[in-house]
N, C-alpha and C positions, 0 to 999 in steps of 0.2 A: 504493500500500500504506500503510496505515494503522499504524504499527509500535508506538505507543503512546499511550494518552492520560493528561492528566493534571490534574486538575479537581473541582469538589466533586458529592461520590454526593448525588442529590436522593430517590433511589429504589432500593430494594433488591427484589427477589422472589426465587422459590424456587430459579430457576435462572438469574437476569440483575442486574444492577444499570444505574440510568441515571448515567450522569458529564455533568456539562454542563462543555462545554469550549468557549470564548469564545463567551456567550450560545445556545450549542447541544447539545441534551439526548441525546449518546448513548446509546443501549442497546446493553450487552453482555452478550454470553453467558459466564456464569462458573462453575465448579463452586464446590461447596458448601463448601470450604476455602477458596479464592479470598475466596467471597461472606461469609463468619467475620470476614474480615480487617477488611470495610468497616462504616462507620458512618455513616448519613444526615447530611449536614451538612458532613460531613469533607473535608477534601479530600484524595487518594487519587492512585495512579497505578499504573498498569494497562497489561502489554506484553499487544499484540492483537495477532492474525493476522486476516486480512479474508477472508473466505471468500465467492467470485462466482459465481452459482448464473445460469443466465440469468431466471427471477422472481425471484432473492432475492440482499443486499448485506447478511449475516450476520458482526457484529463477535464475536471469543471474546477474553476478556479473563485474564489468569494477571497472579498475583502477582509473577514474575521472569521474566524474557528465558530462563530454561534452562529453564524449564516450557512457553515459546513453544512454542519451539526443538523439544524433546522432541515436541509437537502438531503442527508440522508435517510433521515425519521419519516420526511413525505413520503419515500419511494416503498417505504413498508405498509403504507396504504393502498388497499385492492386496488387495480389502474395506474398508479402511479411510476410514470417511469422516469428517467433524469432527467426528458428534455420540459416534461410538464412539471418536475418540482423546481428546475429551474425557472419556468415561467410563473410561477406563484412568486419566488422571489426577484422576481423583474418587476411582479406588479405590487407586492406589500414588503416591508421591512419583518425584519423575525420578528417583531414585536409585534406587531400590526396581525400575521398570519396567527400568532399565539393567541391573542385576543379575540380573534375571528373563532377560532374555532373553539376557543374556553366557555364562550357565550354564544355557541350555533351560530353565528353570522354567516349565514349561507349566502347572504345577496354580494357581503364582501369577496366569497370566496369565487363568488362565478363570474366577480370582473374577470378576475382570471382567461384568458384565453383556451379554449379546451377543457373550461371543468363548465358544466350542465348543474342544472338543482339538483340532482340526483347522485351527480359526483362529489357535492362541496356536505349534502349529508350523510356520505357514507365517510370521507376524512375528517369530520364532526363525530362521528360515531365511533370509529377504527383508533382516533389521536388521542381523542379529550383527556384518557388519564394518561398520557403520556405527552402531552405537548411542555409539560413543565410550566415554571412559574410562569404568572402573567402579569405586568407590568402595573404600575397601578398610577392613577392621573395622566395617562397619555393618552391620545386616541389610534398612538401607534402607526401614524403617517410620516412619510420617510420627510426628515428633519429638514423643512425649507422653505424659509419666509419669502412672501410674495416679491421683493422685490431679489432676492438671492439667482433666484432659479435661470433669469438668460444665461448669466454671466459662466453657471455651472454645466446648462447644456452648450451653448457657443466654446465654452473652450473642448467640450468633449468633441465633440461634433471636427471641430479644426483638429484634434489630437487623431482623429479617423479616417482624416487626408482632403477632408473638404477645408474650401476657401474660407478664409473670413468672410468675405463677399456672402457666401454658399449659405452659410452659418449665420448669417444677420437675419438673412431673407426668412429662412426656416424657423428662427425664433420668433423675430415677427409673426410668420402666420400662425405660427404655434398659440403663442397669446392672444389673438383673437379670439381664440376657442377657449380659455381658461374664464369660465366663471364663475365663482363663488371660491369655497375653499381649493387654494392651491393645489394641485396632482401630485403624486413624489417625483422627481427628478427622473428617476428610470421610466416612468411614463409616459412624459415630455418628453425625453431623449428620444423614446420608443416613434413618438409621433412624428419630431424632427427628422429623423433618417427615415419613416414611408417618406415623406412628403419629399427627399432631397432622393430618394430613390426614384420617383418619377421624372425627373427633371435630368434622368443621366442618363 
């Protein structure tokens, strides 16, 4: 098991970044808040879970050991496999996922892409005594005041190989559509690159 690396990012893309760790360039699969964090050149460090496919030796990479952690407790949910416990945590923070399911928040769960009603009350069902503590006075939204949020998807966005140019535009229309409580960052990000996908 591969538990963490830690090394300079040579390479970044829409859903992975490569780390080279003594003279060897791994790629790992990262969500899009994860991949915010990193800067080509930089050197970085990344807890991965190694996932063993019999054709495929598939690295995911998170920011901290509890977002690991959280990735692989999802996948021991009936359906749950690494690319949709990844996607839970693209769309909530551990805390936010912890909450949702300690208190059945099914409607949180099925922003989710790929989880249905029927999916977010069977990991309601399968987790609750094992999601661990749940946070208490947060409402568990990934950490980012309304006016924080350009500045953090424009530099990912430019860290991804698009323009500043590219990156303004994308923000802009990004924030047209933000009303009421802020989104988390990986959502926004998530929005920024469809929309800069179309335009390439």
């Amino acid at each position: 098991m591969i538990a963490s690396v830690r090394g300079t990012v040579t390479a970044t893309g829409p859903d992975h970044a490569v780390v080279e760790v003594g003279g060897i360039g791994l790629a790992v699969q990262c969500a899009p808040g994860t991949l915010a964090e990193l800067r080509v050149g930089q050197p970085a460090r990344l807890a991965t879970s190694l996932v063993v496919r019999e054709d495929s030796l598939t690295l995911y990479g998170f920011a901290d050991d509890d977002a690991k952690q959280l990735f692989e407790l999802l996948q021991t949910a009936s359906g749950v496999g690494p690319r949709l416990a990844q996607a839970v945590l693209a769309v909530h923070t551990p805390d936010a996922v912890r909450k949702a399911v300690a208190n059945a928040d099914t409607a949180a769960l099925t922003r989710v892409p790929g989880i249905g009603k029927k999916g977010a009350e069977r990991l309601v069902l399968e987790l609750r005594d094992r999601i661990g503590p749940v946070p208490v006075g947060t409402d568990g939204a990934a950490g980012v005041t309304a006016g924080a949020w350009p500045d953090q998807v424009r530099q990912a966005l430019v860290g991804l190989g698009w323009t500043a140019g590219q990156a303004d535009q994308a923000v802009a229309a990004v924030a047209e559509t933000v009303e009421g409580p802020t989104p988390p960052v990986p959502v926004l990000l998530k929005q920024a690159i469809r929309l800069l996908g179309r335009t390439r």
